[in-house]
Backbone as a ProteinNet text record, in pm:
[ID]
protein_1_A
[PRIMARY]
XXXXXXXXXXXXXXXXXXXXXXXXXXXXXXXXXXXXXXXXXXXXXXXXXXXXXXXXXXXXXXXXXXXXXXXXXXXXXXXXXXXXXXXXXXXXXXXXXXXXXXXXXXXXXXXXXXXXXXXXXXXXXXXXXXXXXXXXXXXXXXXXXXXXXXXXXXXXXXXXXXXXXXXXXXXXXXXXXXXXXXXXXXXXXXXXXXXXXXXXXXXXX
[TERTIARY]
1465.5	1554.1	1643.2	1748.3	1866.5	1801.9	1783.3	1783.4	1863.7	1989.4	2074.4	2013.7	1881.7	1869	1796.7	1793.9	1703.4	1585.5	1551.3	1393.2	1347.1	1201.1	1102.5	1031.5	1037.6	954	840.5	730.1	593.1	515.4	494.2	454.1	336.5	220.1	70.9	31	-69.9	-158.3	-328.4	-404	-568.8	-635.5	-757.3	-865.8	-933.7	-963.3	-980.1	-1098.1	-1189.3	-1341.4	-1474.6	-1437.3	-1547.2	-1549.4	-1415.9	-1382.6	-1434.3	-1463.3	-1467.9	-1632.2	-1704	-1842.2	-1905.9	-1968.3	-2069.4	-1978.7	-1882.6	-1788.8	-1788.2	-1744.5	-1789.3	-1653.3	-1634.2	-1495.7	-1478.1	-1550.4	-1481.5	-1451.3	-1475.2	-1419.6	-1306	-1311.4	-1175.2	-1078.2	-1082.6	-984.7	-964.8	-1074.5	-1012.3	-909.9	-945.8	-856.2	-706.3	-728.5	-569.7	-493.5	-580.1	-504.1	-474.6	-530.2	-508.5	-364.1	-361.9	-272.2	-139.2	-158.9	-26.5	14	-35.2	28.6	49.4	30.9	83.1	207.9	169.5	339.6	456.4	390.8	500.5	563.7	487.3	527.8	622.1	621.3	680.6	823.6	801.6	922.8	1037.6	947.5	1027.8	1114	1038.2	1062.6	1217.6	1265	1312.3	1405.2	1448.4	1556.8	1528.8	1391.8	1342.6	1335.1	1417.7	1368	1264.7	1246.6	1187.7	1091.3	977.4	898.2	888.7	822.8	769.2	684.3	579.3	496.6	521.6	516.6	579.1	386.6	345.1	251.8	227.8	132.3	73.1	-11	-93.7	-208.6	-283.1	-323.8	-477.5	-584.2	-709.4	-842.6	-835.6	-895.5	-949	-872.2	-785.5	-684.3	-577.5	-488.3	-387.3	-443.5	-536.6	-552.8	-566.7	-674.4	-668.9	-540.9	-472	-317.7	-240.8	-245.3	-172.7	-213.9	-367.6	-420.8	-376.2	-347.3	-310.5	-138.2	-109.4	61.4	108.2	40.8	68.3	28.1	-81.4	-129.1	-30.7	46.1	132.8	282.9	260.7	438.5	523	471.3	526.7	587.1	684.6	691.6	644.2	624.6	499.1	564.4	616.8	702	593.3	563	470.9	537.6	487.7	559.8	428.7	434.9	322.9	339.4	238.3	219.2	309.7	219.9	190.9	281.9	250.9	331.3	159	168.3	84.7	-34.1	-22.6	-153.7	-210.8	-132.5	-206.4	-244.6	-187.1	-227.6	-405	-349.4	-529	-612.8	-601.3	-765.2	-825.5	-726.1	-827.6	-932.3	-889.9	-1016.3	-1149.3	-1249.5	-1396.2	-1435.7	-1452.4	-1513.6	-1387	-1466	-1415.3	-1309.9	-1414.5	-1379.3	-1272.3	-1259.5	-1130.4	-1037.9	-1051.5	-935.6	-886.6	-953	-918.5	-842.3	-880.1	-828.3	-698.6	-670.1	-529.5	-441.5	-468.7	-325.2	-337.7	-466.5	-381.6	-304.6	-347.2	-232	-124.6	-99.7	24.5	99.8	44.7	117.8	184.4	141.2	216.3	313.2	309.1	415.6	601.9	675.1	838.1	858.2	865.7	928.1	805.4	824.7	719.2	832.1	761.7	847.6	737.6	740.4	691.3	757.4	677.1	767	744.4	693.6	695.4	658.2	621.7	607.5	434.7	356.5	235.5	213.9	76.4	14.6	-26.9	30.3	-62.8	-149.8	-271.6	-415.5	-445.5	-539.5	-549.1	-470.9	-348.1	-290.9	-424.1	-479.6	-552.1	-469.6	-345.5	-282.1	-267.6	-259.6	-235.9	-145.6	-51	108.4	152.1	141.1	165.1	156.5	38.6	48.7	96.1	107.6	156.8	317.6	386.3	519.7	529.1	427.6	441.5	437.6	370.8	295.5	441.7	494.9	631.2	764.3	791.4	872.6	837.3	714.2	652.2	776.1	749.8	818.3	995.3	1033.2	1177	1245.6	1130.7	1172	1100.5	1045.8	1019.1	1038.6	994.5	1055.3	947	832	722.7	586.7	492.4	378.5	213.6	156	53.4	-92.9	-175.2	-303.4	-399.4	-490.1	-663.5	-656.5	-729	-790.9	-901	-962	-1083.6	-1085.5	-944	-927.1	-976.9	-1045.4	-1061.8	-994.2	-982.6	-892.3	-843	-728.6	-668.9	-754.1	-804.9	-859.7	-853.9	-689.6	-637.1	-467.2	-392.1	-227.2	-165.9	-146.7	-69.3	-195.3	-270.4	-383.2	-312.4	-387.8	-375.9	-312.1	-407.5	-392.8	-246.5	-216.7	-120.9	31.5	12.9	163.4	161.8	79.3	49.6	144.5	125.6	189.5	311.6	316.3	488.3	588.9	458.6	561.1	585.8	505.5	543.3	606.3	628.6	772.8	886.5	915.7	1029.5	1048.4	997.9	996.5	966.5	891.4	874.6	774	793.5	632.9	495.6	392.8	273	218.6	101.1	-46.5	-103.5	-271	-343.6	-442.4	-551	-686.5	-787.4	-885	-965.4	-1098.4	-1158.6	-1221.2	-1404.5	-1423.3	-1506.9	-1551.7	-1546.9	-1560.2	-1520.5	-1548.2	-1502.4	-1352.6	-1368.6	-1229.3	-1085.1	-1041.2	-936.9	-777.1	-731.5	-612.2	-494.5	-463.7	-357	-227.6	-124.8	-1	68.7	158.7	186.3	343.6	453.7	553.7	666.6	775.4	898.1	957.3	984.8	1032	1203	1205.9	1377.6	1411.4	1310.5	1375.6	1365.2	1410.9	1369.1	1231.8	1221.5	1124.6	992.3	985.4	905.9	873.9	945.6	950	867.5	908.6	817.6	668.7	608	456.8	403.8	534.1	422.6	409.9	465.8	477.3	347.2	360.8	199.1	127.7	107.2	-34.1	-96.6	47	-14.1	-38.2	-60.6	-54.8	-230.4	-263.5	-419.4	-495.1	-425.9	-514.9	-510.3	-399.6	-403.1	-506.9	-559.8	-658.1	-582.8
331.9	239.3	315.8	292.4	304.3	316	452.7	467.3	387	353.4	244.7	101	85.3	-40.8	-65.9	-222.8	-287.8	-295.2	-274.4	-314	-181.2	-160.9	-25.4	-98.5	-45.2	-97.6	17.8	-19.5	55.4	6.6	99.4	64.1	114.2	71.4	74.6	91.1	180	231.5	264.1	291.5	282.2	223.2	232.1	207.1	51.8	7.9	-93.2	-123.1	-268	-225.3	-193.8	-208.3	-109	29.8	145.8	242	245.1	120	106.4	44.6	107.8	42.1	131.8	128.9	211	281.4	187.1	198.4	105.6	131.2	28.9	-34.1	-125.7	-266.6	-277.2	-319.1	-355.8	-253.1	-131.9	-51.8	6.9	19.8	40.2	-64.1	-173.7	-294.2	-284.5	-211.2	-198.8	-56	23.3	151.8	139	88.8	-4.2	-105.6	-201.5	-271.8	-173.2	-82.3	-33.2	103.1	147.1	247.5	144.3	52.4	-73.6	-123.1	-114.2	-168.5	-1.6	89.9	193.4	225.6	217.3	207.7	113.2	-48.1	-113.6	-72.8	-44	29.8	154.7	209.4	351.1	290.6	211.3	150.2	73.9	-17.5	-76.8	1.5	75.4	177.7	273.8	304.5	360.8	237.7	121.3	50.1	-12.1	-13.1	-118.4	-249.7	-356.1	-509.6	-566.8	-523.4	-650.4	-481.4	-537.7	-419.1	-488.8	-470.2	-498.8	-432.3	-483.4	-410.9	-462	-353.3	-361	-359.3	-410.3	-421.5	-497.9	-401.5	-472.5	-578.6	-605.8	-693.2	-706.7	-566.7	-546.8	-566.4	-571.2	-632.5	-481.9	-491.8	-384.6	-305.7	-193.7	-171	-229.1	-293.3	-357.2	-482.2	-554.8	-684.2	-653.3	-556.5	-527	-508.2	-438.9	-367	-509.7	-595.4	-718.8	-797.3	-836.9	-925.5	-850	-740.2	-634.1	-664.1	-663	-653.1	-812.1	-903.3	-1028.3	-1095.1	-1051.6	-1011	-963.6	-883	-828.4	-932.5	-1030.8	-1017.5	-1006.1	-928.6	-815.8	-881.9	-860.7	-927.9	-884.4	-940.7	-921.3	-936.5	-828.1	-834.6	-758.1	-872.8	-883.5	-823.9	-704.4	-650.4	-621.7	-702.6	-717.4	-676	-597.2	-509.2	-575.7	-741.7	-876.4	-983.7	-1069.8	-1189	-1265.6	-1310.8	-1406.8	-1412.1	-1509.1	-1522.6	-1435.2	-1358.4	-1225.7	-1165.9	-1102.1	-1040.7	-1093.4	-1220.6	-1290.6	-1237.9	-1196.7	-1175.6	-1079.1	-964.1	-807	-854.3	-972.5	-1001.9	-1028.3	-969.5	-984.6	-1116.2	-1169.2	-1324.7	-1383.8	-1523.8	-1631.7	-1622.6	-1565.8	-1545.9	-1450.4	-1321.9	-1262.6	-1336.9	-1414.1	-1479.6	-1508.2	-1634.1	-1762.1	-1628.1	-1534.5	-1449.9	-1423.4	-1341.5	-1320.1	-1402.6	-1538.8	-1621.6	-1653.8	-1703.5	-1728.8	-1610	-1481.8	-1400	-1395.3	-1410.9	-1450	-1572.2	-1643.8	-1739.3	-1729.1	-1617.3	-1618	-1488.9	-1430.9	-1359.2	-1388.1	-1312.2	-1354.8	-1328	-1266.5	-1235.6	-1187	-1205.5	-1226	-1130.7	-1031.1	-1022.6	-942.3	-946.3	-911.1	-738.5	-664.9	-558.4	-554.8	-660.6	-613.4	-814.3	-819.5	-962.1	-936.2	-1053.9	-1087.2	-956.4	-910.4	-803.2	-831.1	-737.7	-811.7	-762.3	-801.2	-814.7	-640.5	-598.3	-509	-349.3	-414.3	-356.6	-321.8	-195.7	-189.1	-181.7	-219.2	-261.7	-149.4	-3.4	94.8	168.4	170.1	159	59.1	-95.3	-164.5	-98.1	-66.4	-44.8	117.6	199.9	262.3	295.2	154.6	190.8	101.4	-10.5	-122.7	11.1	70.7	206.8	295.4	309.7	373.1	308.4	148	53.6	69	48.5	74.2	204	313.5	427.1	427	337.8	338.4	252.5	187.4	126.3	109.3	197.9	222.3	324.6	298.9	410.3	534.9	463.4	515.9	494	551.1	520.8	554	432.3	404	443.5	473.7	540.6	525.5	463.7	454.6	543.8	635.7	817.9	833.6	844.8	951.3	1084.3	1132.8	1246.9	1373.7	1267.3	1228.2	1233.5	1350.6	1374.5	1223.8	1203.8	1091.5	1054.3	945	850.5	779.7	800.1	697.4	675.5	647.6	661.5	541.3	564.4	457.1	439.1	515.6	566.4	567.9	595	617.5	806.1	864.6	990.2	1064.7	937.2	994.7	957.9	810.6	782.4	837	908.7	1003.3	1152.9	1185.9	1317.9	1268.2	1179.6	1148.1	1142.9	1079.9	1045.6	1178.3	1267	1353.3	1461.1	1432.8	1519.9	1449.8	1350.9	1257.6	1258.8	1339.5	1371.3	1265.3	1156	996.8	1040.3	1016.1	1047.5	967.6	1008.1	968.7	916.1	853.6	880.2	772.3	906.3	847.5	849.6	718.1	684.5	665.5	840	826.4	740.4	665.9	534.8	562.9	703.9	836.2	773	666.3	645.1	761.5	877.6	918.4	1045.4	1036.2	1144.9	1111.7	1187.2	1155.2	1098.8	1021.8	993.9	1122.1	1154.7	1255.9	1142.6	1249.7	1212.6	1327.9	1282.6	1401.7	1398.5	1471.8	1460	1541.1	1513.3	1594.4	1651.4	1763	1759.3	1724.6	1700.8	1622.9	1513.6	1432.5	1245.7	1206.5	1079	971.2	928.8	867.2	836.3	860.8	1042.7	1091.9	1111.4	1072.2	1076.6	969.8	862.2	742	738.6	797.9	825.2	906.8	1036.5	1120.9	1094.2	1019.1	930.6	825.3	736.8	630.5	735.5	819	859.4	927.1	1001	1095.3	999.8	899.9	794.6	737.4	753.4	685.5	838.5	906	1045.5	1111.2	1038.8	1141.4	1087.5	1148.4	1108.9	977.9
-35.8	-107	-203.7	-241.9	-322.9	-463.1	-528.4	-680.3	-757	-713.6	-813.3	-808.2	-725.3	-697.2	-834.9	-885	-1011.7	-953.8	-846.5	-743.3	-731.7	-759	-743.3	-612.3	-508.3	-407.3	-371.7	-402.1	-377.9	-228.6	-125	-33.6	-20.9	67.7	38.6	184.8	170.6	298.7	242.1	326.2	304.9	392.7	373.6	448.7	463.9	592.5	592.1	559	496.3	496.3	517.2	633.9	755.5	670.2	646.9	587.5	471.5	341.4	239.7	231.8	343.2	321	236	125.1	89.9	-31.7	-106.3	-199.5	-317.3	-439.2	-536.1	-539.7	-460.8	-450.5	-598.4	-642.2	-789.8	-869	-887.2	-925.5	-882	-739.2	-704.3	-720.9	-735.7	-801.9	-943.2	-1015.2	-1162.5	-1118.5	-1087.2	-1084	-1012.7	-936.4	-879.8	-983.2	-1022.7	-1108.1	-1218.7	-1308.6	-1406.6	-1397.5	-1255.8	-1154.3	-1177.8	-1137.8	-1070.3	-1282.6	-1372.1	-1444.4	-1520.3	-1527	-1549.8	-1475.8	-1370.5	-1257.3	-1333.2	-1370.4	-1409.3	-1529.2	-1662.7	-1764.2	-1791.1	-1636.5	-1638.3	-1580.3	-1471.7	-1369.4	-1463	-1555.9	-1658.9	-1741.4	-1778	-1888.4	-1856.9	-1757	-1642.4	-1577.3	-1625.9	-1577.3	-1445.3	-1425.9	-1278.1	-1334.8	-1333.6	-1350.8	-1251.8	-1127.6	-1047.5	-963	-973.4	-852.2	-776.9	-625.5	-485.6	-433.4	-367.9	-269.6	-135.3	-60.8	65.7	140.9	181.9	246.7	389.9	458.8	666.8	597.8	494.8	497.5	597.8	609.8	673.6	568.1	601	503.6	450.2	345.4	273.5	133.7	133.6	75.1	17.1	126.6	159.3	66.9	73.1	43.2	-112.2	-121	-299.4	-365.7	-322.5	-377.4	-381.3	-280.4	-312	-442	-455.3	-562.4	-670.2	-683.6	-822.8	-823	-718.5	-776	-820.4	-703.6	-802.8	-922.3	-957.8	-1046.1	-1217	-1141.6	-1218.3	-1203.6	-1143	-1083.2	-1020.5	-964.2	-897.6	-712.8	-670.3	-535	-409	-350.6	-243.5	-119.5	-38.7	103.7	167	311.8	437.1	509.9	587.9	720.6	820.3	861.7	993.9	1095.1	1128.8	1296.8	1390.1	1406.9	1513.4	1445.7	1507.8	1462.4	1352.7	1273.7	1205.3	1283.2	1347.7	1440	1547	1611.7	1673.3	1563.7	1470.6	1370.9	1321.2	1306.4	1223.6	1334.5	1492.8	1569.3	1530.2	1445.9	1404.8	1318.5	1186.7	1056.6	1153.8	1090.9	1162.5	1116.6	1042.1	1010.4	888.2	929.9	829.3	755.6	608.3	491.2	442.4	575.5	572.7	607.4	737.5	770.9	682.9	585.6	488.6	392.5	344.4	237	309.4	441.8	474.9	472.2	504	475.5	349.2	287.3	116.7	60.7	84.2	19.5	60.3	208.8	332	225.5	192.1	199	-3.9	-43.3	-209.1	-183.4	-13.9	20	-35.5	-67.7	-112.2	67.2	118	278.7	377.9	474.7	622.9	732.7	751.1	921.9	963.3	1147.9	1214.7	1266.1	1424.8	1406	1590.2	1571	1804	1782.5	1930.4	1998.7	2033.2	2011.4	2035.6	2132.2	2111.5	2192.8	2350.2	2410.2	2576	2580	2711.6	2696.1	2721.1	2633.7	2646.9	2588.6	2506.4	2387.8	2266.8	2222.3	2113.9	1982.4	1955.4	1843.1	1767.9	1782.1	1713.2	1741.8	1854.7	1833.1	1708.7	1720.9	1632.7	1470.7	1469.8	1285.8	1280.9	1389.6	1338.9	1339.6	1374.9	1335.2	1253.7	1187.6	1088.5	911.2	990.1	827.9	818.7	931.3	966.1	861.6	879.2	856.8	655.8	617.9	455.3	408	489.6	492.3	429.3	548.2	555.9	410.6	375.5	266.4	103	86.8	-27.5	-111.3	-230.6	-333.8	-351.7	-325.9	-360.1	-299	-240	-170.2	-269	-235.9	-269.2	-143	-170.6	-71	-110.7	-31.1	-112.7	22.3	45.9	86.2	75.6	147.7	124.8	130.9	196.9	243.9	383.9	444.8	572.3	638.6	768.4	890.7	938.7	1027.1	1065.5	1188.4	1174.7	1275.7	1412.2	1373.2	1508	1448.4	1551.6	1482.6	1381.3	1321.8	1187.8	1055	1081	954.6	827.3	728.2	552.6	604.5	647.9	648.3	728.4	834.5	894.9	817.8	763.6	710.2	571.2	470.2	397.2	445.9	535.8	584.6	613.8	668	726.8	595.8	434.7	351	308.6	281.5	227.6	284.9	443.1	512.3	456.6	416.8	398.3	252.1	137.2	13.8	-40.7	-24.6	-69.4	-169.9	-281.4	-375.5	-355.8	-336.9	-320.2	-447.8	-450	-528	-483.4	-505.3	-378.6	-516	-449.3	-508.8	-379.3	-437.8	-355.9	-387.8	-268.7	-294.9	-360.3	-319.5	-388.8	-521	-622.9	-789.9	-842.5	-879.6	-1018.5	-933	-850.5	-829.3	-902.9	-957.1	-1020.2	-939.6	-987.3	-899.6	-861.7	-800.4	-762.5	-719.4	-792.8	-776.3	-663.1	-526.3	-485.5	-496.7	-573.7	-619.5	-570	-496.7	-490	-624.4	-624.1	-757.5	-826.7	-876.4	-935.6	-916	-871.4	-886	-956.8	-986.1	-1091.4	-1057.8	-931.9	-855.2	-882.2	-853.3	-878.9	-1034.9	-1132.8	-1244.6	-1326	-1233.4	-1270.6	-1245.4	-1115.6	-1125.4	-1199.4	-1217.5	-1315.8	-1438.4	-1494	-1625.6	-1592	-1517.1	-1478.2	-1464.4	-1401.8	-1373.1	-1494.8	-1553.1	-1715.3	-1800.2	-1824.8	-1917.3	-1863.2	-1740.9	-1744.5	-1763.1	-1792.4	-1807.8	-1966.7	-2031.8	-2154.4	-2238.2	-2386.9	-2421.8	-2530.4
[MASK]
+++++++++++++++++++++++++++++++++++++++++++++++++++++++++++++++++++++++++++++++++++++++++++++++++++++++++++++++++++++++++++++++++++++++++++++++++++++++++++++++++++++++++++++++++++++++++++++++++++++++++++++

């Protein structure tokens, strides 16, 4: 996105929670929320009126990073693999479902990035040009990491490398509890100016 723009658009990648088993959830929701209002303080600070998170709303990551940015305010643009309802067959039960559309539905914009999957599509072309699309339009990328080789294509680990061929500034929170957040930074933007300002700010004493 356009540095002259009034909009900081933060786009988000991580692990889904299968990935996030054997992790303390609520701690990683305080460390995100506490990450995401250091971001806004710095973004503000720095002539951003309006932020965005650009998010797939897959379970896990994706879903935390949303409850934190609205949370904040903050506007919430859906870019989905699938269309809506192909999309809903990946959630494993219920209670995810019911969680993906209520956050779906406090979405500002919805788009899709292909047509319903045919039988036998395993949907990882899909997210990985949906993790691609996050790319093309943000200012800045967000990562819950373990730091864990890439899995399968349109991963945390893979659109991580893509951002940082494309000089997009990172910071990643690994889902680990006490590892410290890393910022990964081009040097001479504004951009990049704005995380290292959030991130030095949850670190100084």
């Amino acid at each position: 996105m356009s540095g002259l723009s009034d909009t900081f658009a933060i786009g988000v990648t991580g692990h889904r929670l299968h990935r996030l088993a054997g992790c303390d959830l609520m701690l990683l929701e305080h460390r995100i929320a506490s990450l995401f209002q250091a971001i806004d303080a710095s973004a503000k600070a720095n002539g951003k009126s309006e932020l965005a998170l650009l998010t797939n709303f897959a379970d896990g990551a994706d879903r935390i990073a949303g409850w934190a940015a609205l949370d904040l305010g903050w506007r919430l643009d859906a870019i989905l693999p699938f269309p809506r309802d192909d999309f809903a067959r990946d959630f494993e039960n219920a209670a995810e479902l019911t969680a993906f559309f209520a956050q779906l539905e406090r979405a500002r914009s919805q788009s899709y990035l292909q047509p319903a999957r045919a039988q036998g599509d395993d949907g990882t072309e899909g997210y990985e040009r949906a993790g691609r699309a996050i790319l093309d339009r943000c200012d800045m990328l967000f990562a819950v990491w373990d730091k864990a080789p890439a899995r399968g294509r349109g991963g945390a680990a893979q659109i991580i490398a893509e951002a940082i061929d494309r000089e997009i500034p990172v910071v990643v929170i690994d889902p680990r509890e006490a590892i410290p957040i890393e910022a990964i930074c081009p040097s001479g933007t504004g951009t990049a100016q704005i995380l290292r300002t959030a991130v030095a700010s949850l670190t100084s004493s």
